[in-house]
C-alpha positions in Angstrom: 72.5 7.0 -0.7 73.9 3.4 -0.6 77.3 2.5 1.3 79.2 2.2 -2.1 78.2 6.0 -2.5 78.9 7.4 0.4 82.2 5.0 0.6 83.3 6.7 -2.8 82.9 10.3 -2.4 84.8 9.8 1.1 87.9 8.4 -1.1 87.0 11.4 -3.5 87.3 13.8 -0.8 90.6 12.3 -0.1 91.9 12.7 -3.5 91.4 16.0 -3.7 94.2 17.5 -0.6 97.4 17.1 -2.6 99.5 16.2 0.8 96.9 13.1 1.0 97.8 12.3 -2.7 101.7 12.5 -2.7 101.1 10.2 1.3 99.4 7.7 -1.1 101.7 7.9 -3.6 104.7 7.1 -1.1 103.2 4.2 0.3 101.4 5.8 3.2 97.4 5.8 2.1 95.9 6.5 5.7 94.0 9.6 4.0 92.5 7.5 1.7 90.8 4.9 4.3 90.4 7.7 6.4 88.0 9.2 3.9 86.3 5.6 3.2 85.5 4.8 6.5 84.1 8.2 7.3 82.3 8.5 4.7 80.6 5.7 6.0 80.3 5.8 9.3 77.3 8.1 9.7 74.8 5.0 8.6 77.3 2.5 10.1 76.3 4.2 13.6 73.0 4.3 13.0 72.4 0.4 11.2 75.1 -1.1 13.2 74.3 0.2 16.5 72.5 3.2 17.5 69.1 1.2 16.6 69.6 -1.4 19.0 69.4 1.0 21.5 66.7 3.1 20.4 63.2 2.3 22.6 60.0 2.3 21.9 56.8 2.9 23.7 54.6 0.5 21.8 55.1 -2.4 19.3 52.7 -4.6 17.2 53.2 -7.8 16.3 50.8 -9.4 14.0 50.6 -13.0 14.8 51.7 -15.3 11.8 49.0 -17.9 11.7 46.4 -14.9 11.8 46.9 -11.9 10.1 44.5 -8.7 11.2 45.0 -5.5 9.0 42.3 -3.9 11.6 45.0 -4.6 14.9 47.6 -3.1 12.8 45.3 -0.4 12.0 43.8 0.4 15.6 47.2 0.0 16.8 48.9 2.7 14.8 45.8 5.0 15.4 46.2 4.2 19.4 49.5 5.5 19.2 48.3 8.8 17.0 45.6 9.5 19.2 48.0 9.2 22.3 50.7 11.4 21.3 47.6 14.1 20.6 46.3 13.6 24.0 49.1 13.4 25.8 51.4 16.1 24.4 53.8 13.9 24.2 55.8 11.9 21.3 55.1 8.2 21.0 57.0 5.6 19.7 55.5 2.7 18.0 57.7 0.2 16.0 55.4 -2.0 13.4 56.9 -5.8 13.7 57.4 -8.4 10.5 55.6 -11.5 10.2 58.1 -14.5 9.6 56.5 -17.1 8.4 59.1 -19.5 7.2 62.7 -19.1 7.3 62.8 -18.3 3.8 59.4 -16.7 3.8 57.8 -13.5 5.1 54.2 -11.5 5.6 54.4 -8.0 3.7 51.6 -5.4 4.7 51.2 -2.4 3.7 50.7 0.8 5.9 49.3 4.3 4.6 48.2 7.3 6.4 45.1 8.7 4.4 46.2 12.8 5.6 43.1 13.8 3.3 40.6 11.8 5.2 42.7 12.0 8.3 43.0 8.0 8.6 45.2 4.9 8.8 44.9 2.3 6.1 46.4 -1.5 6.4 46.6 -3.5 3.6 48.1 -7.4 3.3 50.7 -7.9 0.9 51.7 -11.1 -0.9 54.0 -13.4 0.9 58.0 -12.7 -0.1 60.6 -14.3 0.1 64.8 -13.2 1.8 65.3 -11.4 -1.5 62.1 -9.4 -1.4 61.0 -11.4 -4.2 56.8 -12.6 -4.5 55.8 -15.6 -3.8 53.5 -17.4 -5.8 50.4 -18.2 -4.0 48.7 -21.6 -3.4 46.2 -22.6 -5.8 42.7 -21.0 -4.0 44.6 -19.3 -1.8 44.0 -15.4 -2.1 47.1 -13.3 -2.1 45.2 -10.3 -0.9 43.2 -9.4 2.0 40.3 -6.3 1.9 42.0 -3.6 3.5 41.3 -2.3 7.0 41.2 1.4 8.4 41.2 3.0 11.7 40.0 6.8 12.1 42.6 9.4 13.7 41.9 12.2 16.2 43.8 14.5 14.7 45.3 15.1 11.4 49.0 13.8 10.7 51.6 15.3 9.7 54.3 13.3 7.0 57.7 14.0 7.0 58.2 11.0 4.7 56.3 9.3 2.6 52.6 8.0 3.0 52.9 4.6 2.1 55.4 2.3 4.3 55.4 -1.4 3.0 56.9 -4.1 5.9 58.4 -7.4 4.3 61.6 -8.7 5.8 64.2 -8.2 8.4 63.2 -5.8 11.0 60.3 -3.7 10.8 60.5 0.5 10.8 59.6 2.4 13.6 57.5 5.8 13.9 57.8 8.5 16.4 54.6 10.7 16.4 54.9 14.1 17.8 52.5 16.4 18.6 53.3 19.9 17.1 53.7 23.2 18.6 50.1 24.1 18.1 49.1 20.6 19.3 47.1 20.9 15.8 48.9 18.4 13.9 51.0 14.9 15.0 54.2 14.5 13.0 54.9 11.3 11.7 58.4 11.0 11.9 59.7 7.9 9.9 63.2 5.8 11.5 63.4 8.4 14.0 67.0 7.0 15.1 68.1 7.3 11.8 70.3 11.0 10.6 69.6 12.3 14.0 72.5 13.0 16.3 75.1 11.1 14.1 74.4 13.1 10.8 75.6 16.5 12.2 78.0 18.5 10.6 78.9 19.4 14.4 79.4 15.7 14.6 81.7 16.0 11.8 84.1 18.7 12.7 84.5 16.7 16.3 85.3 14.0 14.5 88.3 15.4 12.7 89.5 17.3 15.7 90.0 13.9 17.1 92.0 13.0 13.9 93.9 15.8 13.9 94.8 14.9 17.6 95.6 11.2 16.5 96.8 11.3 13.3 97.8 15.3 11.9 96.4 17.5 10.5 95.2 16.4 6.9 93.8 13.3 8.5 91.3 15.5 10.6 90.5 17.5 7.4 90.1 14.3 5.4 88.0 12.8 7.5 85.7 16.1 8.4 85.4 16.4 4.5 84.1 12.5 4.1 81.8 12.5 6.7 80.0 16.3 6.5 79.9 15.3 2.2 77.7 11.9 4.1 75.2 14.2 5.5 75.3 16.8 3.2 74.3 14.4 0.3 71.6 12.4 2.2 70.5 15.7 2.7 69.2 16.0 -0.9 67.2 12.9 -0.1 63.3 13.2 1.7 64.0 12.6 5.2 66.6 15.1 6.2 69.2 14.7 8.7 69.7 16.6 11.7 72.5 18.8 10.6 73.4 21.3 13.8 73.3 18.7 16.6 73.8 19.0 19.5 72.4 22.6 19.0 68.9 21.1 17.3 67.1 17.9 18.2 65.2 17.4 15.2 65.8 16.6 11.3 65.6 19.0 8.9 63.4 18.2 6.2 65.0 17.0 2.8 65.5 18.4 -0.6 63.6 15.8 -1.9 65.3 15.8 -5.1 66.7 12.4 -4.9 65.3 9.3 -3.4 68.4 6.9 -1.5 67.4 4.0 -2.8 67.5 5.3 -6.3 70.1 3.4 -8.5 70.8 5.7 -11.3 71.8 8.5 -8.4 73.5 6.2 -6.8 75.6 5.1 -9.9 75.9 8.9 -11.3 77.3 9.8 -7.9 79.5 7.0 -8.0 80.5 7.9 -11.7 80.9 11.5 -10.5 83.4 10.5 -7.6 85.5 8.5 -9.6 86.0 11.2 -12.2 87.1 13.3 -9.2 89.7 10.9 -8.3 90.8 10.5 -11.8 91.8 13.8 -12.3 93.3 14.1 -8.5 96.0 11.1 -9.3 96.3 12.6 -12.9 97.1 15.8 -11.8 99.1 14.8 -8.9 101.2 12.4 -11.3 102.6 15.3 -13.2 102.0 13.9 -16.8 101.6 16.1 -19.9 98.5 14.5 -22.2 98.0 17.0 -25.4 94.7 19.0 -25.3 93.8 17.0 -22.1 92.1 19.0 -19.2 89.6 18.6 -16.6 86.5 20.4 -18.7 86.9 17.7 -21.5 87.3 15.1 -18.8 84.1 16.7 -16.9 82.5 17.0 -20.8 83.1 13.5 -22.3 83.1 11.7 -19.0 79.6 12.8 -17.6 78.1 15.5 -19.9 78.0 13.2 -22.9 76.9 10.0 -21.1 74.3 12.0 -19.2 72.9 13.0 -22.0 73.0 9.6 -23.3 70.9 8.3 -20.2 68.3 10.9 -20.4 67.3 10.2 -23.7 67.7 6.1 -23.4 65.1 6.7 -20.2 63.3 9.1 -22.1 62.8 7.0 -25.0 61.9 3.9 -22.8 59.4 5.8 -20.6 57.6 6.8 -24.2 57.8 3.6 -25.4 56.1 2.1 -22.4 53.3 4.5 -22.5 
């Protein structure tokens, strides 16, 4: 989920221990940033810092002025082929092409699992925003795609298709499996390992406890095990037991991060939780006001409402 999300249902987890409620309401809201900054700091470890340290074994860089989908392609399968051999895990990181300082080389990677094979595409040039750029009159936008055969068939914990534009490029670790039958392809492999643990979480707020009492240490246990918890609904999984595990559990897969309407229902959702929380705390007496017609006409009604929008619009576009 985005950092708005995960920023929110910290706050929400806040709201709901009254002794962080009547703090807030007495001028003292430590709770409530407690549960903000928790409930981001999972990714902020990871974006912020942990990646800069993270090292890898092999790293291509196409050149700007010359684009080759086959070196991308041989490259990737290099690295395949020699975590298969080995017995090992390698990790390759798969650079961006700036071109301008505005402009940027997208390419596309896919592993073919089928036909046991990677296959590199060139994308259209984009600019800082992600947005397509219009290509030169004769210029062609697209390249024929290149492939490169693997030893041994791979194994996708994400999904098959990777596209590179901007920023900094993703990085794979391949590991062989147990049976040495298979190579994992394990996508941002520093990413919802050791920092999106719910033994991470509980350490956490022990230290709050220790520094600010008790309901700080709960607060901020709750807003950072709900982080890993909900990006645990997503594909890639997080590594929930660390230090006692070393690897990510796979995802529900329900829900993809980047996904807006989850993002906004969750937000929607957290907010509703907070409502209530400051309503209830606040001691005021609404007629035939309670949380199930909050819960009813606050998300059953406009959930409904968006299903059958999308619905209709999906129809309409087929």
């Amino acid at each position: 989920m985005k950092g708005i999300t995960h920023f929110t249902i910290g706050v929400a987890a806040a709201s709901c221990l009254p002794t962080a409620v009547e703090a807030g309401a007495n001028g003292n809201p430590l709770c409530f940033i407690l549960g903000g900054v928790f409930g981001l700091l999972p990714d902020t470890i990871d974006f912020k810092f942990y990646r800069f340290f993270y090292r890898c074994d092999m790293e291509i860089r196409p050149d700007p002025l010359d684009f080759d989908a086959q070196m991308i392609a041989d490259g990737i399968a290099v690295a395949v082929n020699r975590a298969y051999e080995s017995g090992q895990s390698v990790r390759l990181k798969l650079s961006t092409i700036q071109l301008a300082e505005d402009r940027w080389q997208s390419y596309r990677v896919e592993f073919d699992v089928a036909k046991r094979r990677v296959v590199v595409r060139k994308g259209p040039e984009v600019d800082l925003g992600g947005n397509v750029v219009p290509p030169m009159e004769g210029e062609s936008p697209r390249e024929p795609l290149a492939q490169a055969d693997l030893r041994i068939r791979v194994k996708l914990e994400y999904f098959a298709v990777t596209e590179i534009d901007i920023f900094d490029g993703p990085v794979f670790e391949f590991v062989p499996t147990a049976d040495n039958r298979k190579v994992e392809a394990n996508f941002l492999p520093w990413h919802r390992s050791w920092s999106h643990s719910l033994v991470i979480a509980f350490v956490f707020g022990l230290l709050g406890w220790l520094i600010w009492g008790l309901w700080a240490g709960v607060t901020i246990f709750l807003a950072y095990a709900l982080h890993v918890l909900v990006d645990q609904l997503g594909f890639m999984g997080s590594n929930l037991w660390f230090p006692f595990t070393r690897r990510r559990l796979t995802g529900a897969m329900k829900v993809h991060s980047g996904d807006a309407l989850w993002n906004f229902v969750s937000v929607w959702l957290a907010c509703l939780v907070i409502f209530w929380n400051l309503y209830a705390a606040a001691g005021w007496e609404v007629q035939s006001f309670s949380a199930i017609k909050l819960f009813f006409y606050g998300a059953v009604i406009p959930g409904i409402a968006t299903a059958v929008f999308r619905r209709k619009i999906f129809i309409n576009h087929e």
